[in-house]
N, C-alpha and C positions, 0 to 999 in steps of 0.2 A: 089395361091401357086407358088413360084420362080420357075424356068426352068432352068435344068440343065445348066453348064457353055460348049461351048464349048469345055475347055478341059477335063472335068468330062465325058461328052457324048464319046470323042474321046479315053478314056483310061477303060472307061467300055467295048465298043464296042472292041477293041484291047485284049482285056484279052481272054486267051485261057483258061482260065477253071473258069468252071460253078460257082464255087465256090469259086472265087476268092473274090467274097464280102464279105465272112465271115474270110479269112484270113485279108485283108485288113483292115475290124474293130479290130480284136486281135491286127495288128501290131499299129492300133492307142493307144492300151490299154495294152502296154508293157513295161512300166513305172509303172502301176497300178500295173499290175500283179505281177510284180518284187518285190514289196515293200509289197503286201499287200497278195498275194498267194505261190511263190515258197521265202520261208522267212522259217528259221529253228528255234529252239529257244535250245537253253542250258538252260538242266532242274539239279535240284537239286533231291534227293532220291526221289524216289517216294512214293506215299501213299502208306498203307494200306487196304486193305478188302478182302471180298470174291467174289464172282462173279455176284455177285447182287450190287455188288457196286464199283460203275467206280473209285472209289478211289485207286482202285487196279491199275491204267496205272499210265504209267508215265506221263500221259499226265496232273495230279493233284500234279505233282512236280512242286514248284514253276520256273517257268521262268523268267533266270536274265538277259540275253541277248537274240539279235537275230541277225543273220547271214543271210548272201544270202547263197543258199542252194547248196551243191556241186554236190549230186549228181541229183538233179531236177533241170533244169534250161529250163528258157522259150523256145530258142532256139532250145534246142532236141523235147520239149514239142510240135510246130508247127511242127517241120521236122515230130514228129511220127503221129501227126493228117490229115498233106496232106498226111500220105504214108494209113493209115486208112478211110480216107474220101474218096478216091479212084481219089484226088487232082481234081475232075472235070471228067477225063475222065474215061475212059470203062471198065478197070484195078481193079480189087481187090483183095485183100492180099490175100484172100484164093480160092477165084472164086466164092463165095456165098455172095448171097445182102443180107445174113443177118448178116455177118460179113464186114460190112460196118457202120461205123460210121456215124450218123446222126447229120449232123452239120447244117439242115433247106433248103427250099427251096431253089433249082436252077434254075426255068423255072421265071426268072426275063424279064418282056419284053422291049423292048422300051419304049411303053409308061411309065415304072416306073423308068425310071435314076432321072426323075426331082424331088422324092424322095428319092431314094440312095445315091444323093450327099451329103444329109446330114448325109448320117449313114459312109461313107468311110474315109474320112480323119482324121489324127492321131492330137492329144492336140498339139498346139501351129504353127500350119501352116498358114502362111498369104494368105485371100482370094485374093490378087493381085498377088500371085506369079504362076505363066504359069507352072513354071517349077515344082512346090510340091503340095501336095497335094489339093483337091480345097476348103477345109473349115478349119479352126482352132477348138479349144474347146467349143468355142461360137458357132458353127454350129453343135450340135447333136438334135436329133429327140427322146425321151421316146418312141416313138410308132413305133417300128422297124419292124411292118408289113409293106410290100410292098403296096401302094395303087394304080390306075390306074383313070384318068380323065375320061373314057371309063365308061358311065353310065350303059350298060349292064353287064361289066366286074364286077363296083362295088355290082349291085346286085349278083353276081353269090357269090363273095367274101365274103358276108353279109350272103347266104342264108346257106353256107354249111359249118362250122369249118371243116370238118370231111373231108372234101375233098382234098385230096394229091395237088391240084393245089391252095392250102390255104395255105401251110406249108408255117413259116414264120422262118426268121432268127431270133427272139425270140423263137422261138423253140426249136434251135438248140445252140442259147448261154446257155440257161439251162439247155439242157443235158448236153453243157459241163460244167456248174458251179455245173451239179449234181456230174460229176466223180470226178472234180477237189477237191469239196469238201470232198469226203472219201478219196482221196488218201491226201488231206495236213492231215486230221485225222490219218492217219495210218500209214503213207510215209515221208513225205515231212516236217512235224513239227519236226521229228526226223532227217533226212538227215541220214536214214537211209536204203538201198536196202533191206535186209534180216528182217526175222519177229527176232524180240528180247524179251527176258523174262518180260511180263510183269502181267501174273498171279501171283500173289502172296498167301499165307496161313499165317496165324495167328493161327496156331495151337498148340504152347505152346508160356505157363505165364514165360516171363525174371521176372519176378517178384522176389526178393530173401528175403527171411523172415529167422532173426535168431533169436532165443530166448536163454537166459542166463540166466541162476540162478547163483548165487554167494552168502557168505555169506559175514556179512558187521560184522565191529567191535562196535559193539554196545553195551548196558547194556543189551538189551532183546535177545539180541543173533541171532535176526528175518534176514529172507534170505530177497533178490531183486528179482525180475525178469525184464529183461527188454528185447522188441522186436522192431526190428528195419527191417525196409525196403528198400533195395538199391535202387531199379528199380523199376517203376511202369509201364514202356514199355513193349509195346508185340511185340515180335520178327519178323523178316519178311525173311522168307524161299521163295525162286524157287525154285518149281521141276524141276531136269534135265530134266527127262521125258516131259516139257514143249514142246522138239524138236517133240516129234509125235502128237501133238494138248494141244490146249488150251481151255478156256472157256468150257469145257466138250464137244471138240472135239477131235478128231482121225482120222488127215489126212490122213492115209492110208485108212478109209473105207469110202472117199469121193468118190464115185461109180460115173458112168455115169447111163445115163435111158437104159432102156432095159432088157432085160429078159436074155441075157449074165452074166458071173458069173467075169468077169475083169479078164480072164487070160492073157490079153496085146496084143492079138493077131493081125497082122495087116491087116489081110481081109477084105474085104467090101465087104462080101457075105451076111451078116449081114440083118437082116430086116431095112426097111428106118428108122425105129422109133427106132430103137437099135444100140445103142452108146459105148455098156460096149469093143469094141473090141480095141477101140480106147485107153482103161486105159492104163496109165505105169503099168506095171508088179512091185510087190513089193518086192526089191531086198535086203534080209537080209544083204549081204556083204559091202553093199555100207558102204565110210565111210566119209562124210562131214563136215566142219564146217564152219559155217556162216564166210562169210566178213567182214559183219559189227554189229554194237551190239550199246545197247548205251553206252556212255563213263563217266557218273559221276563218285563222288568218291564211291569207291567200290560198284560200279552197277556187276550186274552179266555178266557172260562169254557169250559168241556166243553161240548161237543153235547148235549143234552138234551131229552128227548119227554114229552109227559103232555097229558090231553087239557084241553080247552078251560075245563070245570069246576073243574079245581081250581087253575087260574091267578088271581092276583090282581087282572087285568084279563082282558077277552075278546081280547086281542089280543096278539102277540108287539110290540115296541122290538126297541133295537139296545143294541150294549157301545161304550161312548166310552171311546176310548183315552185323552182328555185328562183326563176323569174319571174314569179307571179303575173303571167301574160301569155296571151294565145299568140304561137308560131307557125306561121304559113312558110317556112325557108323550105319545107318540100311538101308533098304527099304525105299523112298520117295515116293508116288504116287501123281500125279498131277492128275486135277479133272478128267479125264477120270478115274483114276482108274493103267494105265501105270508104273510100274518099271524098264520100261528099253529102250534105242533107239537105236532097231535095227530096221533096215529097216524105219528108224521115218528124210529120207531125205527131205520130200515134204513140210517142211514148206512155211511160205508164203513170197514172193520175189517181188519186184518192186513195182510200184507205188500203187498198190492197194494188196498188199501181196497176189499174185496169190499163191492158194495153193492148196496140194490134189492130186492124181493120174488121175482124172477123170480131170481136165484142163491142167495138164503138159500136158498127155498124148494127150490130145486134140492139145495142142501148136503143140507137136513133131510131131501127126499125118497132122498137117496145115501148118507149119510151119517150124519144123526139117528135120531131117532122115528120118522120116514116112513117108511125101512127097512123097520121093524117091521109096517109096515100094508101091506107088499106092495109096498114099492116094493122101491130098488136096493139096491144093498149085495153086495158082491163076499167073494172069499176074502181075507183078509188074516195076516200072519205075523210076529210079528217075537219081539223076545226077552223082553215082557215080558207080553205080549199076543197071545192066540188066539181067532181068532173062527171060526164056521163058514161055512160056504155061506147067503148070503142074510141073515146077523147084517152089519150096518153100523159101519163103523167106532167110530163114538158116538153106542151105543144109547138113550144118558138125554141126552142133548143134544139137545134141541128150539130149532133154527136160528132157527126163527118167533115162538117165543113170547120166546125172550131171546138174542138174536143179541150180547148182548156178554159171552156163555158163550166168543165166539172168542176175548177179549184177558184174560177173569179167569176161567173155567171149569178145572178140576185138570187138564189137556191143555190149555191155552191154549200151553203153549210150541209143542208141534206143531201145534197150528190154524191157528195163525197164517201158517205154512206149508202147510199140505194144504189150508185154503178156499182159499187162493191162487193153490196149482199146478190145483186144480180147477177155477177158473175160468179158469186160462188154460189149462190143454188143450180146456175147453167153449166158451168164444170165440173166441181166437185160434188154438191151436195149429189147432184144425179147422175152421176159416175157410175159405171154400168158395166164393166168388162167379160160380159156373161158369153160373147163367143169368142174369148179367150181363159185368159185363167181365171173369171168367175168370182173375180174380188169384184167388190158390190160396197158403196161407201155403207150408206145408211145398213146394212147389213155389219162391216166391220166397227162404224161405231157401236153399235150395241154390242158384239163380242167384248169391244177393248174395255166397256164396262162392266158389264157380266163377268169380266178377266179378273177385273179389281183396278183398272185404269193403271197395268206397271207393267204394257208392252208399247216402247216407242215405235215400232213400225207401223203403227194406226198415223200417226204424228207423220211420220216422213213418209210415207203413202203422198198423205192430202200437200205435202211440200212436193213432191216428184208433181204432182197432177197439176199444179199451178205455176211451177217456173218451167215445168217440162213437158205437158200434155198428156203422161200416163202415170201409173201408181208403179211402174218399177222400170226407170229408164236403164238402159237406151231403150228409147220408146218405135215402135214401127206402127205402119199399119192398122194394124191388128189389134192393139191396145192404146191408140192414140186417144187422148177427149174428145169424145165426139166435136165438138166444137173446134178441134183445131186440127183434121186428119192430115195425113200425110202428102203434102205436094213438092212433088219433083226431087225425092229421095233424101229431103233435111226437114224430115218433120215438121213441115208446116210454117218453119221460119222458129222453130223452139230449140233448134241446134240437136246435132245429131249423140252429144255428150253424156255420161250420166253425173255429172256433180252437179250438186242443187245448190244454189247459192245459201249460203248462211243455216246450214241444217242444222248443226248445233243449237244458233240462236232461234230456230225455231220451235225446238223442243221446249227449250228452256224459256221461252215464253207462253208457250203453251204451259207449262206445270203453272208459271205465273199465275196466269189470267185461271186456272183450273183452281189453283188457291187463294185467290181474290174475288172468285164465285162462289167457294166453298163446295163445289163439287167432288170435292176428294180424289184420291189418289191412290190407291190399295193400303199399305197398311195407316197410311194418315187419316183411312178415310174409316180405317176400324178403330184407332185410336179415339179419333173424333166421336164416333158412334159409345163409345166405351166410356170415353168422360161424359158427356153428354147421359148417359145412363143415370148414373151418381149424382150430377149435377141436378138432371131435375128429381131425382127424389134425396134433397136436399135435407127435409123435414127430415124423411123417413131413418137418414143416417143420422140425424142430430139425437133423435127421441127414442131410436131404438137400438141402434148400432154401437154409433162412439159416444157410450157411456160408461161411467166409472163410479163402484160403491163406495158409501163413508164407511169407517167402525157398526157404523149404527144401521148398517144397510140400505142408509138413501143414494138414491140414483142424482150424479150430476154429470155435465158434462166434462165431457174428458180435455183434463187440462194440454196432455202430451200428445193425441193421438185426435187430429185433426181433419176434415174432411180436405182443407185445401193444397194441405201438406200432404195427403193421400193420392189426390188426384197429380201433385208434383211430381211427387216421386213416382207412380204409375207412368205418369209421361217420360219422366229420364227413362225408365228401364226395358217401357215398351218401344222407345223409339232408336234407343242408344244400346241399350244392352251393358250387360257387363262379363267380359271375358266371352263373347262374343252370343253370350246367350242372351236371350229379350221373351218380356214374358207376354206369353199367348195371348191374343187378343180376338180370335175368331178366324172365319173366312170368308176371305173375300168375294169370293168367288160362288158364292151360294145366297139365296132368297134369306135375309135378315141373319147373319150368319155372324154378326157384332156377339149374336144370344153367347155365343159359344164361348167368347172373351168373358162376356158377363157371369157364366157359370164360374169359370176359374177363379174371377177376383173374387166373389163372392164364398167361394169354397178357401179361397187365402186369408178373408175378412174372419169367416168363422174361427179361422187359428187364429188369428189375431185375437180375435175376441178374449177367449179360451186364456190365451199366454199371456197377453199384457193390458186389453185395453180397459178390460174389469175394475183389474186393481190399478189403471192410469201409474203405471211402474214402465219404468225404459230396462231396470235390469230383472234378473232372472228375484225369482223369490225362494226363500228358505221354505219351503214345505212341504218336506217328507217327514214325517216321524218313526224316529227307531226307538223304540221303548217307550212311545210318549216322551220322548224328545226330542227334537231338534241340531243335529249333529250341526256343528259349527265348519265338519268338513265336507257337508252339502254343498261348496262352496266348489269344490273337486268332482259332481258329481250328482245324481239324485237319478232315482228308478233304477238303480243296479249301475249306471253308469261311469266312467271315468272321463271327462272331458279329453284331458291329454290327451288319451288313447284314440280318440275318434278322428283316426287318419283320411288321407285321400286317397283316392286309388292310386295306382302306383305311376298311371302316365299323369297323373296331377301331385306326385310326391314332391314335385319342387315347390310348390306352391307355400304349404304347410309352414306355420307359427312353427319356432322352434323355439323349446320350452325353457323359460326362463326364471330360474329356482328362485333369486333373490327380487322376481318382482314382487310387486309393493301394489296393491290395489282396492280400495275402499267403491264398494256399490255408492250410487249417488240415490237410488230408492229402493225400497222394499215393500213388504204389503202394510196395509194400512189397519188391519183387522185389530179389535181388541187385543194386546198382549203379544204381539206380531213378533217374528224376530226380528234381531238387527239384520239391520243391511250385511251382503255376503262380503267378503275380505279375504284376501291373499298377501303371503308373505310367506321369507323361510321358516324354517322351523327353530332357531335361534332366536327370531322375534314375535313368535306366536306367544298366546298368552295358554297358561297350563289348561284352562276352561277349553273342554272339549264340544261340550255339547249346550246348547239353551233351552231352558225352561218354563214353558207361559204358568207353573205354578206360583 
């Protein structure tokens, strides 16, 4: 294994925080991410359906462009992960380790730089330069566990996944490629801060039918009838109502745990396990309206709240897309049931549509004003901003009172981001169902990677616990998030339903954001690990490997048999297959388990060697000798063989060349040796020449 360089050894040891190897791979992978995670897309009308069918987001509007995204951009995206990771040192945003972001192991030791040199440096850095970073593109590792030359250490490593001094920066890239991937689902494909309408109903026929009788000038005097139909579309309604929940939600009766009734109250006289004190209080008068919305042609209006009185009518309508205009001609109920939005401000905001009384409230009690009255509120540090022990991140932001302070407030760039990671280190990251079925996130992430990252229910887990409040709805009780238990028999205001909105598109964001970190993915992640082998002993293949003798037995390199053409075709075959087979590359699922692919190719290279890559020949060579010569119908054959003959087995007998007497075939190389024969040849025996055999005499 290579030993760290000099200056990789003198620039890890230099770094003042723990965790500076996990920013330092992001910053490699900031070109990735740009292009392929904070990326927006302008959509067209969106689908149709109910809420069993994701046809209903916009996210099933066709996309005709994409954009770099305005309000997500990578740079706020690291600023709010060092202010959340707790950047290394002692500091965290609230004062609790469990509002800390898990970004993987810190306790990296010496013995392990002369592996991290390969995970730190950013695509296209030249390994001779002192000054930047100490590897290029060609220097990454698939296998981003830390390992240690220390044969004690490697056993202790081997014996216990389970052990905190095991946590691996694969860990920690997949929790983030898990957030990253709901928030580009929800947030970031829209380039939008505020939740926007995108429940839809189809609940009346545009259909228009008219029938006519007429009489006609005829001898029989006989009438017509004729029926015709305009439209065969069904109409597509928002409820206004959509501003106090969606999907058969009702953000305001998003609770906290505990046996409190959410009167908003800010005491911590509360029992440890009771939370409800922390709610925003549900303020009828407030009157809000989204920042942002989507902007197709006539997409519907901003979310919007205000109470009951100073509406035009007592009751909320819907936005008709054919009309492109909001209709009050009766009562609209959105699927909760809802006529109207008062007190309906807590929709969802920032990067992961924080919503609800019970996580504002939470923000403001950690975070805001609350702070100040005794709640949380941690040490915090950064470069432009210092607060002390027990001062809250944002001391004049009141969460409760105007919660779309997250998307226009003078800090909205970073809110955006830290209510986000807040919320998801307070529900998901510490997701805990141990007195129920005993799923444990941080425990399931490590499985799904230890697995080979190629089981989505890790993925649709962390999607049930964030649109639904547990890890396998219909959620009760008993396995609700701690932070949103069950009040008054409909989960907490999270609907009593199991369809998760947009699960598809969370997966498939998730692989995203998983292959724009380069975290891998089972066998992508062995393939990876498998080029990557070859790649960095680049030399070792030019100078010892793919080489090819003269006549005179000097070594050059091989003109036909190529490292990059190797590693090409290794790709098509390990990843594609042929007739459905793919060649071995390792396992996933084992401590450095790439080694095992590495054996094969390397036992494939030696016949390579052996057969072709010597003599830099693509075809077979004449060199058997029968009597000290060279049979010219070597060509049919050599070591006792008959080529024809060499069938398939009998459930592959369709497959099989069928033998074609009068073809016609001249080899395009042969061996290069003094006195070599010609190249091999086929043809019938009518146009063969009488010369049976060749002689280097």
């Amino acid at each position: 294994m290579p030993t760290a360089s000099p200056t990789a050894r003198r620039r890890l040891q230099e770094s003042t925080a723990e965790d500076d190897i996990m920013f330092r791979w992001l910053e490699g992978r900031e070109g990735q991410l740009n292009e392929f995670v904070f990326r927006s897309k302008i959509h067209a009308i969106p689908g149709n359906g109910g809420e069993n069918d994701d046809a209903n987001s916009s996210s099933s509007g066709e996309a005709t462009s994409t954009f770099p995204s305005y309000y997500y951009r990578y740079d706020d995206f690291v600023a709010a992960l060092r202010l959340v990771s707790n950047n290394g040192t002692n500091d965290k945003l609230t004062g609790l380790d469990k509002h800390v972001f898990y970004i993987g192991r810190h306790d990296i030791t010496d013995d392990e730089f002369q592996v991290n040199e390969y995970l730190l440096a950013p695509p296209g850095k030249n390994d001779d330069d002192d000054d930047d970073e100490i590897i290029g593109r060609g220097r990454r590792n698939r296998i981003l566990q830390t390992t240690t030359d220390n044969p004690q250490q490697q056993q202790q490593q081997q014996s216990s996944n389970s052990n905190s001094n095991n946590d691996t920066l694969e860990y920690g890239l997949v929790n983030i490629a898990a957030f990253l991937g709901h928030a580009m689902t929800t947030s970031i494909i829209y380039d939008v801060c505020d939740e926007f309408h995108w429940e839809t109903s189809n609940d009346y026929n545009r259909n228009t039918t008219t029938t006519t009788t007429s009489s006609t000038a005829t001898n029989d005097d006989s009438s017509m009838t004729t029926t015709s139909t305009t439209n065969n579309a069904m109409g597509v309604r928002y409820a206004i109502s959509n501003s106090c929940g969606q999907n058969y939600q009702n953000y305001q009766d998003f609770h906290c745990s505990g046996s409190g009734s959410g009167s908003g109250s800010t005491t911590s006289t509360a029992a440890a396990d009771d939370e409800s004190y922390m709610e925003c209080k549900v303020n009828p008068n407030m009157i809000i309206q989204a920042s942002t919305s989507l902007t197709y042609i006539n997409a519907p209006p901003p979310l919007t709240c205000m109470p009951r009185s100073t509406m035009d009518v007592p009751y909320t309508g819907y936005y008709d897309v054919d009309e492109g205009k909001v209709m009050t001609d009766y009562p609209y109920k959105n699927t909760y049931g809802r006529t109207d939005i008062e007190g309906c401000c807590y929709w969802g905001r920032g990067a992961l549509m924080v919503r609800g009384i019970c996580t504002l409230g939470k923000l403001n009690y950690y975070l805001g004003v609350g702070g100040l009255a005794g709640g949380g509120g941690g040490n915090t540090t950064t470069t432009t901003t210092t607060t002390t022990a027990n001062t809250p991140r944002y001391p004049t932001t009141d969460f409760c009172a105007n919660p779309e302070s997250i998307c226009t407030g003078p800090q909205s760039r970073e809110m955006r981001w830290v209510t986000s990671f807040f919320d998801w280190t307070d529900r998901v990251q510490s997701y805990d169902d141990s007195d129920g079925s005993g799923w444990n996130y941080m425990n399931e992430l490590k499985k799904f990677v230890l697995g080979g990252m190629i089981d989505d229910s890790f993925i649709h887990a962390t999607s049930a616990i964030l649109t639904k409040g547990c890890h396998s709805p219909p959620c009760s009780s008993s396995n609700s998030a701690s932070a949103n238990d069950v009040e008054g028999g409909n989960n907490g205001g999270f609907g009593t339903g199991s369809t998760i909105h947009l699960a598809e598109e969370r997966v498939t964001n998730f692989n995203i954001a998983l292959v724009a970190l380069e975290a891998g993915r089972g066998e992508l992640a062995l393939l990876r690990g498998l080029i990557q082998y070859f790649t960095d002993r680049e030399d070792i293949m030019a100078t010892q490997i793919l080489l090819s003798q003269t006549p005179q037995g000097k070594l050059y390199p091989s003109y036909r048999y190529q490292l990059s053409d190797f590693l090409s075709a290794l790709t098509y075959i390990s990843e594609r297959g042929v007739g459905g087979r793919k060649f071995y590359m390792g396992e996933s699922n084992i401590h450095q388990g790439v080694r095992y692919g590495v054996v094969n190719a390397v036992l494939f290279l030696a016949q390579a060697y052996k057969e072709s890559i010597q003599y830099d020949a693509c075809d077979e060579n004449n060199w058997e000798l029968v009597n000290d010569l060279y049979p010219l119908s070597n060509a049919c054959g050599q070591l006792g063989m008959s080529y024809q003959d060499m069938v398939c087995r009998e459930d592959e007998a369709y497959m099989e060349c069928s033998v074609q007497a009068d073809m016609e075939q001249v080899a395009i190389t042969n061996a290069g040796w003094f006195q070599a024969p010609a190249p091999f040849k086929c043809g019938p025996k009518s146009k063969v020449s009488f010369y049976h055999t060749f002689s280097s005499l």
